[in-house]
FIKOLZA-1660 file (N, C-alpha, C; in steps of 0.1 Angstrom, whole numbers, plus 5000, padded with zeros to 4 digits):
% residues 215
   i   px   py   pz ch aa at
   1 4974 5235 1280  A  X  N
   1 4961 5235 1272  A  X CA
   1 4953 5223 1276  A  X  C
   2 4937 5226 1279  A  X  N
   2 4933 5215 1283  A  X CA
   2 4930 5198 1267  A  X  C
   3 4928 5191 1276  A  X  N
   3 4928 5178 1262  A  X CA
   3 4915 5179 1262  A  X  C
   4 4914 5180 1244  A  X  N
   4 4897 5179 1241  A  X CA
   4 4890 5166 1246  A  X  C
   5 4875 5171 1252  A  X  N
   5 4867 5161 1256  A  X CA
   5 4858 5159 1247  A  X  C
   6 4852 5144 1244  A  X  N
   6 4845 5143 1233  A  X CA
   6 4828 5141 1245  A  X  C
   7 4833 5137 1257  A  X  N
   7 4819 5131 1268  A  X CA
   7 4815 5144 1273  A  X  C
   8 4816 5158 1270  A  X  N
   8 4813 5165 1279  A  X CA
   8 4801 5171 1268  A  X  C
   9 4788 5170 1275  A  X  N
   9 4773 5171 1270  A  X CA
   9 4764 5183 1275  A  X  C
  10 4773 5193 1287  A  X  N
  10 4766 5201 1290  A  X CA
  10 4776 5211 1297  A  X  C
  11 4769 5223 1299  A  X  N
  11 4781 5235 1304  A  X CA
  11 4775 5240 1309  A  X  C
  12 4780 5248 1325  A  X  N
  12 4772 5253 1333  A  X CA
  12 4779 5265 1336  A  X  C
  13 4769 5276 1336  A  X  N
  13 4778 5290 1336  A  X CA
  13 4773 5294 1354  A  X  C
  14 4786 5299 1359  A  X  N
  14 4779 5310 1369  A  X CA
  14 4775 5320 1364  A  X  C
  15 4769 5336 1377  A  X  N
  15 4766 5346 1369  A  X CA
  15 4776 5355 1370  A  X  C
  16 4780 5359 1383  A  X  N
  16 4785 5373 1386  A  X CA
  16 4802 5368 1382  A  X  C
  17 4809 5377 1372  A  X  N
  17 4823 5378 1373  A  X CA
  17 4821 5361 1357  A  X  C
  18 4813 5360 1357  A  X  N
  18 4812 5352 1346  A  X CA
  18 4804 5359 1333  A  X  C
  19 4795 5358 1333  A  X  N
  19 4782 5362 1323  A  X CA
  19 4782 5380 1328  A  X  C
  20 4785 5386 1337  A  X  N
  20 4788 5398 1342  A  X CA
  20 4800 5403 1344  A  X  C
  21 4797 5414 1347  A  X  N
  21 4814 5416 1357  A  X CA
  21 4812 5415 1371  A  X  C
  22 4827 5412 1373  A  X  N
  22 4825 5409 1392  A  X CA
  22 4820 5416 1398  A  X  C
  23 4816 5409 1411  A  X  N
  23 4808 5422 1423  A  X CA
  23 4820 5429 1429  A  X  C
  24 4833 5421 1430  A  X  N
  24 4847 5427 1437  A  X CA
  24 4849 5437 1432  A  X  C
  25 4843 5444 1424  A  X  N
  25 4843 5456 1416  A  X CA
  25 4843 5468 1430  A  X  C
  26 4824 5463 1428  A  X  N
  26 4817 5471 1439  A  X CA
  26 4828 5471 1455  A  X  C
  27 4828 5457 1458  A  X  N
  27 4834 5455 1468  A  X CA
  27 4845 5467 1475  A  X  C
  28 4853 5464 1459  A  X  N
  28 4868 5473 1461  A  X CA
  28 4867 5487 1464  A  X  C
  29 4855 5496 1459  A  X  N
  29 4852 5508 1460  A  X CA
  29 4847 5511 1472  A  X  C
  30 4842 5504 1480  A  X  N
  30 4831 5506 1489  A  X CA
  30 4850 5504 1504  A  X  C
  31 4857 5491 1499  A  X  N
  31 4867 5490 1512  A  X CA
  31 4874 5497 1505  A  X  C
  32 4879 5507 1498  A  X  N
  32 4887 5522 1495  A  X CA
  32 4883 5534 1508  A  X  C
  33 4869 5533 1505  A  X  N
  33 4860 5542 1513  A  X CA
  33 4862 5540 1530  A  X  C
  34 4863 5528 1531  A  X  N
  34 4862 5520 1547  A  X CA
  34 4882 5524 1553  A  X  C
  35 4889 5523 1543  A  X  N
  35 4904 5518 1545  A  X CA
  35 4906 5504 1551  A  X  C
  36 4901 5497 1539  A  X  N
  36 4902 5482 1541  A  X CA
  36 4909 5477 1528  A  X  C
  37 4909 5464 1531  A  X  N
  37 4913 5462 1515  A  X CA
  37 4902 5450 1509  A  X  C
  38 4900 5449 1500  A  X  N
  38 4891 5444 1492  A  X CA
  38 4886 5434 1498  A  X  C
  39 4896 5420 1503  A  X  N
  39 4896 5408 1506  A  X CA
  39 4893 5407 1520  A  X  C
  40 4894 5418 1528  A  X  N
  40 4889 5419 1540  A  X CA
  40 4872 5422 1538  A  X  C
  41 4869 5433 1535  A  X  N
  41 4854 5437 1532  A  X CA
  41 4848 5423 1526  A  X  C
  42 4855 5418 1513  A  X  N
  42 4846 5408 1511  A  X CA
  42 4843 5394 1519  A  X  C
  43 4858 5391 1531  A  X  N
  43 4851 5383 1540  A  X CA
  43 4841 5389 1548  A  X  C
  44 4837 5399 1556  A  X  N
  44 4833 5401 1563  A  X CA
  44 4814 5404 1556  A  X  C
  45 4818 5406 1543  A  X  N
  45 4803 5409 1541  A  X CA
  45 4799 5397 1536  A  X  C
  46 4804 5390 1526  A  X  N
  46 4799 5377 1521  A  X CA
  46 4801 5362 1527  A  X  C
  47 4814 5361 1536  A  X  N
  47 4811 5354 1545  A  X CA
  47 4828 5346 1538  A  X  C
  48 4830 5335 1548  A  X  N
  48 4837 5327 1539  A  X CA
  48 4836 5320 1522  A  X  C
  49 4845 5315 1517  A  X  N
  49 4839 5310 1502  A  X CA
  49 4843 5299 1503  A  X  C
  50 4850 5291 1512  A  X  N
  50 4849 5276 1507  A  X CA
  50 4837 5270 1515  A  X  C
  51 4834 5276 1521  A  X  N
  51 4822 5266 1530  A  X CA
  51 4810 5275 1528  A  X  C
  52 4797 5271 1531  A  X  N
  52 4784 5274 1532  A  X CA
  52 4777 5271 1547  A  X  C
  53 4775 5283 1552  A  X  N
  53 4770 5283 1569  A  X CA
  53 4761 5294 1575  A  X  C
  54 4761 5297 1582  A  X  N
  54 4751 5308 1588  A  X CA
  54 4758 5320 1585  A  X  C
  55 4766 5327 1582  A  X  N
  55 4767 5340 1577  A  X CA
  55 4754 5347 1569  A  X  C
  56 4753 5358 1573  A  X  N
  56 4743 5366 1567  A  X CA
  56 4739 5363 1553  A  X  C
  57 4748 5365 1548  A  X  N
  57 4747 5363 1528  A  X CA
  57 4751 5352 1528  A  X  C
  58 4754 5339 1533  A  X  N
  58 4748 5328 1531  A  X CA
  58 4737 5326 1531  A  X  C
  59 4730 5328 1545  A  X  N
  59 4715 5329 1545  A  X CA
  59 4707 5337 1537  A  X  C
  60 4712 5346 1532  A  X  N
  60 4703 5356 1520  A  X CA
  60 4703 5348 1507  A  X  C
  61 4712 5342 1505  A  X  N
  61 4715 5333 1488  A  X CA
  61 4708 5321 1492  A  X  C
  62 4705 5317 1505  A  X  N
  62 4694 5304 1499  A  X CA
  62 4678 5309 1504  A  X  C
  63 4680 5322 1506  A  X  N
  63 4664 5329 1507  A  X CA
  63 4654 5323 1522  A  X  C
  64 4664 5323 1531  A  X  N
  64 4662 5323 1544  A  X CA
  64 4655 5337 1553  A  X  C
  65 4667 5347 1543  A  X  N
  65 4662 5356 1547  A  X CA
  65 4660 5369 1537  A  X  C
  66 4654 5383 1542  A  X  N
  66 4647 5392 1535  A  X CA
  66 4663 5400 1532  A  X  C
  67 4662 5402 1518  A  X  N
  67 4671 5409 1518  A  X CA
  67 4674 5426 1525  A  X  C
  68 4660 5430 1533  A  X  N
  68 4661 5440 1538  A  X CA
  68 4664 5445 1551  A  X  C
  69 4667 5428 1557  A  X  N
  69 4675 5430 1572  A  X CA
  69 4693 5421 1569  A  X  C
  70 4698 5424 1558  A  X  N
  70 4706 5422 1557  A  X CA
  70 4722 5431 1566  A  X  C
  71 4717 5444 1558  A  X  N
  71 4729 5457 1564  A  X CA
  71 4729 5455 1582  A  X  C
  72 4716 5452 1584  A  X  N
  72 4716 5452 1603  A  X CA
  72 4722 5442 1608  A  X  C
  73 4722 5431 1597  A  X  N
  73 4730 5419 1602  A  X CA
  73 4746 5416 1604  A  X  C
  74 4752 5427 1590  A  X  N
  74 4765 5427 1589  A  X CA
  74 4771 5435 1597  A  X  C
  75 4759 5445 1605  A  X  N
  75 4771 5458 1610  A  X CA
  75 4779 5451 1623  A  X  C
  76 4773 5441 1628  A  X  N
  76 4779 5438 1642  A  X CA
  76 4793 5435 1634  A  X  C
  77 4792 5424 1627  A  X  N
  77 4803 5416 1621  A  X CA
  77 4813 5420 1613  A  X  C
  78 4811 5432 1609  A  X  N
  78 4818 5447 1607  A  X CA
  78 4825 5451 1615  A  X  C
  79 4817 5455 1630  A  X  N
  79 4825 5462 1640  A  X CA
  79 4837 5453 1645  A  X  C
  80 4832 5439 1644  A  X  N
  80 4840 5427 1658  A  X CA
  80 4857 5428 1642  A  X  C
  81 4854 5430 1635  A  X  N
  81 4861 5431 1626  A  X CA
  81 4869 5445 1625  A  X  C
  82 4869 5457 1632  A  X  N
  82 4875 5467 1632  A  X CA
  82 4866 5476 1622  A  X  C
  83 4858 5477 1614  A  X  N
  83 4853 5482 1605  A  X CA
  83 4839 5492 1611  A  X  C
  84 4839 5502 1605  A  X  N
  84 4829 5512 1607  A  X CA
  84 4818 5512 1595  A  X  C
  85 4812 5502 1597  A  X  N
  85 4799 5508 1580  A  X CA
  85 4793 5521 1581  A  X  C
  86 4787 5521 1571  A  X  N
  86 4780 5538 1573  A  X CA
  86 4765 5537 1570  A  X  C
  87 4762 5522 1568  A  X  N
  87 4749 5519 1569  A  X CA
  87 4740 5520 1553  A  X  C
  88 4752 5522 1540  A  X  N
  88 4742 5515 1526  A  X CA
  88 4756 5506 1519  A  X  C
  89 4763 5500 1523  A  X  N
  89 4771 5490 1520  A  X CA
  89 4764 5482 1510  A  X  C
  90 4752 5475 1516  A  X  N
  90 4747 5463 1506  A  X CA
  90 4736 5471 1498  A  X  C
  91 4733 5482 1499  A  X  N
  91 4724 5498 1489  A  X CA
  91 4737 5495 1481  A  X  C
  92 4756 5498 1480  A  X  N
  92 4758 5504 1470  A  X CA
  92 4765 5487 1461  A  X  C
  93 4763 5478 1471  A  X  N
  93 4771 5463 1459  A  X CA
  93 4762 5462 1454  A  X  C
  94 4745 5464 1454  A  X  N
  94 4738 5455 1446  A  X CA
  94 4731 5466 1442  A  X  C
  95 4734 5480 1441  A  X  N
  95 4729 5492 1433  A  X CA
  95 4730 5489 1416  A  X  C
  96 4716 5493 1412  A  X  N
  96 4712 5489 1393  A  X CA
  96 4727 5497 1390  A  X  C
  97 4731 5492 1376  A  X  N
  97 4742 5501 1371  A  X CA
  97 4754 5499 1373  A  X  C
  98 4760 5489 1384  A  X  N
  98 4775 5485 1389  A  X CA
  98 4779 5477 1383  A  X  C
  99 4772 5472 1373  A  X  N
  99 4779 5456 1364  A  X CA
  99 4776 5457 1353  A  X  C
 100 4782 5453 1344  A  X  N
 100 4780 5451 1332  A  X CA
 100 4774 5438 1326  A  X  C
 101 4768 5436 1317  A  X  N
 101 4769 5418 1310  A  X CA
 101 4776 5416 1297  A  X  C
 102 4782 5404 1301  A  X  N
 102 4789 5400 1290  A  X CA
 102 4783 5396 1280  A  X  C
 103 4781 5405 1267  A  X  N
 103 4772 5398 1260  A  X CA
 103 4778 5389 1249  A  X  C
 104 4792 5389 1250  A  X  N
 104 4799 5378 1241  A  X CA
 104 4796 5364 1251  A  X  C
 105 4793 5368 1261  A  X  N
 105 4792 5352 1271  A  X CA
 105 4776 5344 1265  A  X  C
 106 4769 5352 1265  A  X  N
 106 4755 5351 1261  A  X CA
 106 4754 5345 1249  A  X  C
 107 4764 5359 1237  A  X  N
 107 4763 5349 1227  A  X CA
 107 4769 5331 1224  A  X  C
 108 4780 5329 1233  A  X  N
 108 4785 5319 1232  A  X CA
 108 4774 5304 1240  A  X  C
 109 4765 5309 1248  A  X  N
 109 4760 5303 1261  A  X CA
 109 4749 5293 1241  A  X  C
 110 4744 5308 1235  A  X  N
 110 4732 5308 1228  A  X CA
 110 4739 5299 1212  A  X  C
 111 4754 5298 1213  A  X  N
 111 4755 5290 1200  A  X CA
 111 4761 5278 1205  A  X  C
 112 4759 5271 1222  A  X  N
 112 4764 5259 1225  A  X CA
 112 4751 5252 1223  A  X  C
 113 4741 5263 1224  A  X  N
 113 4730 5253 1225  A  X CA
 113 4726 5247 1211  A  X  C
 114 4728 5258 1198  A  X  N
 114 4727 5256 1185  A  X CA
 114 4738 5246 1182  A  X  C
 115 4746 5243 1188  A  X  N
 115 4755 5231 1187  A  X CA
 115 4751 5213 1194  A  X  C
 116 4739 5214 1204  A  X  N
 116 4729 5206 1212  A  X CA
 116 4738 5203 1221  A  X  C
 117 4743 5213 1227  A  X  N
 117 4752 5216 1242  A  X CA
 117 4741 5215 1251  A  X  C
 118 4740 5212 1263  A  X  N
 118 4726 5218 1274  A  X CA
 118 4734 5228 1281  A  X  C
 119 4729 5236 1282  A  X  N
 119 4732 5245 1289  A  X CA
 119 4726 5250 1307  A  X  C
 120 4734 5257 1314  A  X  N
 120 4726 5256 1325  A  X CA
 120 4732 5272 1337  A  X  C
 121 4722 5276 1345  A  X  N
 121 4726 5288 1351  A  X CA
 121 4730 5286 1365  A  X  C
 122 4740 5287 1370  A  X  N
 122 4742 5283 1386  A  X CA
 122 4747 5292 1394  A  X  C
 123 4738 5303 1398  A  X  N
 123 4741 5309 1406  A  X CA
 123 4737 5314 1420  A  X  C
 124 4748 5319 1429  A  X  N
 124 4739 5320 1442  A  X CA
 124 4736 5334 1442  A  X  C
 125 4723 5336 1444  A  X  N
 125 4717 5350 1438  A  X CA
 125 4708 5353 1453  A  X  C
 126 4700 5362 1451  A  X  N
 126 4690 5371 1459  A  X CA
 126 4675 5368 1459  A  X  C
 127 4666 5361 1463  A  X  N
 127 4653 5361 1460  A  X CA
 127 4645 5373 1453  A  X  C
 128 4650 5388 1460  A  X  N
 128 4648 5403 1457  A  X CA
 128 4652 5404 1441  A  X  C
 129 4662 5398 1436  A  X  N
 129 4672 5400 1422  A  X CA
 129 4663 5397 1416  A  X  C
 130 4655 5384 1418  A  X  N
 130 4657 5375 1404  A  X CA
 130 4645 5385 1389  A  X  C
 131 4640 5392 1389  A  X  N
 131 4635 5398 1380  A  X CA
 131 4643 5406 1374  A  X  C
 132 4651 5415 1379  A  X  N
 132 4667 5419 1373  A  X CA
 132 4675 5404 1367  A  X  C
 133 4675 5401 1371  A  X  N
 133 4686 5389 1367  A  X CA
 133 4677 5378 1354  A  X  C
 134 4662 5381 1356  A  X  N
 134 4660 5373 1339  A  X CA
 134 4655 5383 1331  A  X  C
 135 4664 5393 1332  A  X  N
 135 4661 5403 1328  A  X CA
 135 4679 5404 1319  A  X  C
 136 4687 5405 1322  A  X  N
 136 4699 5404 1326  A  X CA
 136 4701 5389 1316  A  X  C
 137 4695 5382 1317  A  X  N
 137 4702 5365 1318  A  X CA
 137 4688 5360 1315  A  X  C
 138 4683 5361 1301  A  X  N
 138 4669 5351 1298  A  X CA
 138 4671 5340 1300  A  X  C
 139 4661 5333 1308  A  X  N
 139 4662 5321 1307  A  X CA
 139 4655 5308 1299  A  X  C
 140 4652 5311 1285  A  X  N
 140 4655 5306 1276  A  X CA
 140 4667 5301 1268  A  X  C
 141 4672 5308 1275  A  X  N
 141 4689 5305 1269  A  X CA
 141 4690 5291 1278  A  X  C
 142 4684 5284 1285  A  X  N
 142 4691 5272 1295  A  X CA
 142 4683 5262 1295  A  X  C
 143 4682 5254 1299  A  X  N
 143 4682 5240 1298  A  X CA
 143 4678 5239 1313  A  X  C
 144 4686 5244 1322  A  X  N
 144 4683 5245 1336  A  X CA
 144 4689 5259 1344  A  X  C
 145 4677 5266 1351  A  X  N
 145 4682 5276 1357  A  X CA
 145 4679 5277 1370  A  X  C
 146 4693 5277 1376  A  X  N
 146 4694 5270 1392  A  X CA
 146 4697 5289 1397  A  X  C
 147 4689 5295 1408  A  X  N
 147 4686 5304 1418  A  X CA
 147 4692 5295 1428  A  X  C
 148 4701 5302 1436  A  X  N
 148 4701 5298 1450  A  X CA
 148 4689 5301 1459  A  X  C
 149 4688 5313 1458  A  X  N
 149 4673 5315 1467  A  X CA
 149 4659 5307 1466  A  X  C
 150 4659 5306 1454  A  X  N
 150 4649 5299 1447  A  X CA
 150 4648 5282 1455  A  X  C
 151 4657 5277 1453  A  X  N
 151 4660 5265 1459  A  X CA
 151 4668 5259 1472  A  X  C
 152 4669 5268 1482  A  X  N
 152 4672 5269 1496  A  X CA
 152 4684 5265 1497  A  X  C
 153 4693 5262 1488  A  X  N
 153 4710 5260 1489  A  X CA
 153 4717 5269 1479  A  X  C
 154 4730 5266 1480  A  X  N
 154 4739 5272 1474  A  X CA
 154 4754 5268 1471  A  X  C
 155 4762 5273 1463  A  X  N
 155 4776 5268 1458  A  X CA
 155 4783 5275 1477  A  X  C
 156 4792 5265 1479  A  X  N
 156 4798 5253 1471  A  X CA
 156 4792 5240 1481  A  X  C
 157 4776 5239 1487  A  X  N
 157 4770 5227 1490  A  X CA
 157 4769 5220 1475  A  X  C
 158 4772 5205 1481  A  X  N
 158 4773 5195 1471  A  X CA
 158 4762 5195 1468  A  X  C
 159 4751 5199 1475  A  X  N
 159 4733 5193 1465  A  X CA
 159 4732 5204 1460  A  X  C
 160 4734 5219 1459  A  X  N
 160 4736 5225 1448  A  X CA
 160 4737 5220 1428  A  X  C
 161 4746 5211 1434  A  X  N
 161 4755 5212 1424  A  X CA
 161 4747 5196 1418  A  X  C
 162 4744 5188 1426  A  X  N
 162 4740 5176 1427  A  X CA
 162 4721 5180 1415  A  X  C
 163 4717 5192 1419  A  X  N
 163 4702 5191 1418  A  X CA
 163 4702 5198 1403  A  X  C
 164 4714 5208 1400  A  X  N
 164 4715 5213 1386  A  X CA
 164 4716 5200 1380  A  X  C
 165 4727 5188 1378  A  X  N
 165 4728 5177 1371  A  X CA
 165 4713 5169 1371  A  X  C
 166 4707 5171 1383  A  X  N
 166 4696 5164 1383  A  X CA
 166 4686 5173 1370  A  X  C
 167 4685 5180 1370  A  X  N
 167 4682 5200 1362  A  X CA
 167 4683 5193 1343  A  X  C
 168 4696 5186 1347  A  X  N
 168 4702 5188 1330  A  X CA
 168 4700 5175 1326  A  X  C
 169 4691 5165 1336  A  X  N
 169 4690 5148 1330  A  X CA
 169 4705 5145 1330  A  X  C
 170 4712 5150 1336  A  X  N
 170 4727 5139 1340  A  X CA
 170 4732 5134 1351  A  X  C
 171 4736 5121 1348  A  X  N
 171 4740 5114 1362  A  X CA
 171 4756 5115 1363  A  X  C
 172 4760 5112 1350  A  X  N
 172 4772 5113 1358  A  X CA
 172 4779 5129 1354  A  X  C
 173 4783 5134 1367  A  X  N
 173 4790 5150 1367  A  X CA
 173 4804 5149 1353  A  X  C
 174 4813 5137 1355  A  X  N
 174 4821 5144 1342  A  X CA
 174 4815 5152 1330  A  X  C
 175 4801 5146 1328  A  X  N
 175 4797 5152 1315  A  X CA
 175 4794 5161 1314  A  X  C
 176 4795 5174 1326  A  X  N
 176 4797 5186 1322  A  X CA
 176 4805 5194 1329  A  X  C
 177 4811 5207 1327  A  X  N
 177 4819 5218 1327  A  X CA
 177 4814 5229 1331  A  X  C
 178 4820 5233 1342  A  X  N
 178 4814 5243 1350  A  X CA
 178 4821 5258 1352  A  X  C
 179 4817 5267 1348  A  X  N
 179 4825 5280 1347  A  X CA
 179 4822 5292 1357  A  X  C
 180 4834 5291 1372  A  X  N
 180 4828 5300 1382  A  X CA
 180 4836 5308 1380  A  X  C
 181 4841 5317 1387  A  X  N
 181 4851 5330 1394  A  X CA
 181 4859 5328 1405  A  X  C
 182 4851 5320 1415  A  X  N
 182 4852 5315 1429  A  X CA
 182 4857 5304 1431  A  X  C
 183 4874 5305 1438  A  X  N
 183 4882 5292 1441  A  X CA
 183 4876 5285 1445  A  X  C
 184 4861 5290 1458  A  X  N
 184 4852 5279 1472  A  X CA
 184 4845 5273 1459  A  X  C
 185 4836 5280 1449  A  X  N
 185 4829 5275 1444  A  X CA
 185 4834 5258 1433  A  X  C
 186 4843 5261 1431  A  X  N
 186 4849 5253 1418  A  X CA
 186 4852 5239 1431  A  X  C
 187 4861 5244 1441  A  X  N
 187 4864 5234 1447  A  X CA
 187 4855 5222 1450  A  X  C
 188 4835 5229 1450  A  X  N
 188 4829 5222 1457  A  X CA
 188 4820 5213 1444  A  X  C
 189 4827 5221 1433  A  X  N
 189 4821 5214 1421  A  X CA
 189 4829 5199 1420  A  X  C
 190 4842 5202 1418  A  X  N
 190 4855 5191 1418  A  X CA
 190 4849 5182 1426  A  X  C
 191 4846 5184 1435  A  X  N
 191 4839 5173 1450  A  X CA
 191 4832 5166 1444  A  X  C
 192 4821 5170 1439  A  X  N
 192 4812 5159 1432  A  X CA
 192 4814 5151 1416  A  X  C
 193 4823 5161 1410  A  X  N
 193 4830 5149 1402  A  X CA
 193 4828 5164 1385  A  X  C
 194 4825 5175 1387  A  X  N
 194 4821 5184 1378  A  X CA
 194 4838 5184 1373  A  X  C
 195 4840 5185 1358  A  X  N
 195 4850 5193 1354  A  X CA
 195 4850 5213 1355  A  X  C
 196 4858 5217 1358  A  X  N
 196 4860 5228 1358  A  X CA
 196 4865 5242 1351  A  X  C
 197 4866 5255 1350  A  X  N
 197 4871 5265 1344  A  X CA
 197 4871 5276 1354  A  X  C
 198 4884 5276 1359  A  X  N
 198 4887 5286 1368  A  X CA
 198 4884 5301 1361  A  X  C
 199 4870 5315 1361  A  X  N
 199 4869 5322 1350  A  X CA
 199 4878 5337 1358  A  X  C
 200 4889 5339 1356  A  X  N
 200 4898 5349 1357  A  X CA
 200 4893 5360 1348  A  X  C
 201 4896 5358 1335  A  X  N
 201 4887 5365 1325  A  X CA
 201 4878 5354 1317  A  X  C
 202 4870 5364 1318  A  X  N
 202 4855 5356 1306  A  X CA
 202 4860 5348 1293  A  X  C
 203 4866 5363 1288  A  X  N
 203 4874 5358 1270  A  X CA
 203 4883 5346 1271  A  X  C
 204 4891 5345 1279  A  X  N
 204 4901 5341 1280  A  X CA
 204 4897 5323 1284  A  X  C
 205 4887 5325 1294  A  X  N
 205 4879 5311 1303  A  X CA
 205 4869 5305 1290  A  X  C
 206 4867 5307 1281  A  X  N
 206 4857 5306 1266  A  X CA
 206 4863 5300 1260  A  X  C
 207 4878 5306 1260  A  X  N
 207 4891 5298 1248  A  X CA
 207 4890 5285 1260  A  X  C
 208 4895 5284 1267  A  X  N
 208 4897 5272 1272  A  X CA
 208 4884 5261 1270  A  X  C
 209 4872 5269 1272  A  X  N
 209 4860 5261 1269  A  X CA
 209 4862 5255 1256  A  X  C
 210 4866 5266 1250  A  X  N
 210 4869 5255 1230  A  X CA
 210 4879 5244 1231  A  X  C
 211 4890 5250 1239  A  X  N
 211 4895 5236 1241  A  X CA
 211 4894 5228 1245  A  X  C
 212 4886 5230 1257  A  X  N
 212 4879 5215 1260  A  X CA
 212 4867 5206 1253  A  X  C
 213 4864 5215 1250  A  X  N
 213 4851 5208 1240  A  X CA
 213 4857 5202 1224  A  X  C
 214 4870 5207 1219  A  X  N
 214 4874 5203 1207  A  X CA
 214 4875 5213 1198  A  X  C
 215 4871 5228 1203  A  X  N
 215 4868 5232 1187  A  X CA
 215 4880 5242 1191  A  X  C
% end
């Protein structure tokens, strides 16, 4: 159980597989289809996750590029991979309807603030998304709401992570808590000095938030 922090002044949620359900959802159904398995399709379409580089959906999450020459970009890297796409792969992960929102996450996001928690959104998203997504995820609920697209980086680059705290008026990173899904992403939080919440489940990554906060 983690030891209550009394210095931690802000909390930083990811979106997908946090405040949603995961995309590996989508993922899993789509490499069923292929005869892949999950963790194969998801390197090959989203790229590695501990590093940030020229992969396609790297470059799409810091809005480099259109999200509508995406599919042409991954088919090569598909094939060099053994894989046959059929050409709506990135049509059926980011099709309306495949996720859910956590709305017990929302409420929790909405009573840290009633508590003078700052709150903050850190996600690496879509330029194309973001009207679904504050749609999905008001952003009134935050204190700072960090788009990857929006702002030409992404997790797990340290100025990501560097520019939210800049976002929340804080210098130094212990003072807040950061809640991903993604081993790459947490890792690159740790780097700069963020406390962490590995989120396996939502409910479950919340309890530990109480614990760390004291309550």
């Amino acid at each position: 159980m983690a030891t209550p922090s009394t210095d931690i002044s802000a909390v930083i949620f990811d979106f997908g597989g946090v405040i949603i359900t995961p995309i590996t959802r989508q993922i899993g159904m789509i490499a069923e289809g292929l005869g892949v398995t999950t963790s194969e399709l998801h390197h090959v379409m989203m790229g590695p996750q501990f590093e940030s580089g020229d992969h396609p959906w790297h470059r799409l999450e810091r809005g480099e590029i259109p999200m509508e020459v995406l599919q042409g970009m991954l088919e090569p890297i598909a094939a060099a991979a053994g894989m046959s796409f059929r050409g709506d792969e990135v049509e059926k992960i980011l099709a309306p309807g495949m996720y859910e929102v956590n709305g017990f996450v929302l409420d929790k996001i909405s009573e840290l603030r009633g508590r003078g928690y700052k709150t903050a959104l850190l996600s690496n998203s879509i330029r194309e998304f973001r009207p679904k997504l504050e749609e999905d995820v008001p952003p009134h609920l935050f204190d700072a709401y960090v788009d990857s697209s929006h702002v030409g980086m992404r997790k797990p680059e340290p100025e990501i992570f560097h520019h939210t705290l800049a976002a929340l008026g804080l210098e130094d990173a212990s003072n807040a808590v950061f809640l991903d899904d993604f081993a790459g992403n947490l890792a690159g939080a740790t780097a700069v000095g963020l406390r962490t919440i590995h989120v396996k489940n939502p409910r479950e990554a919340l309890g530990e938030l109480d614990a760390l906060l004291g309550d």
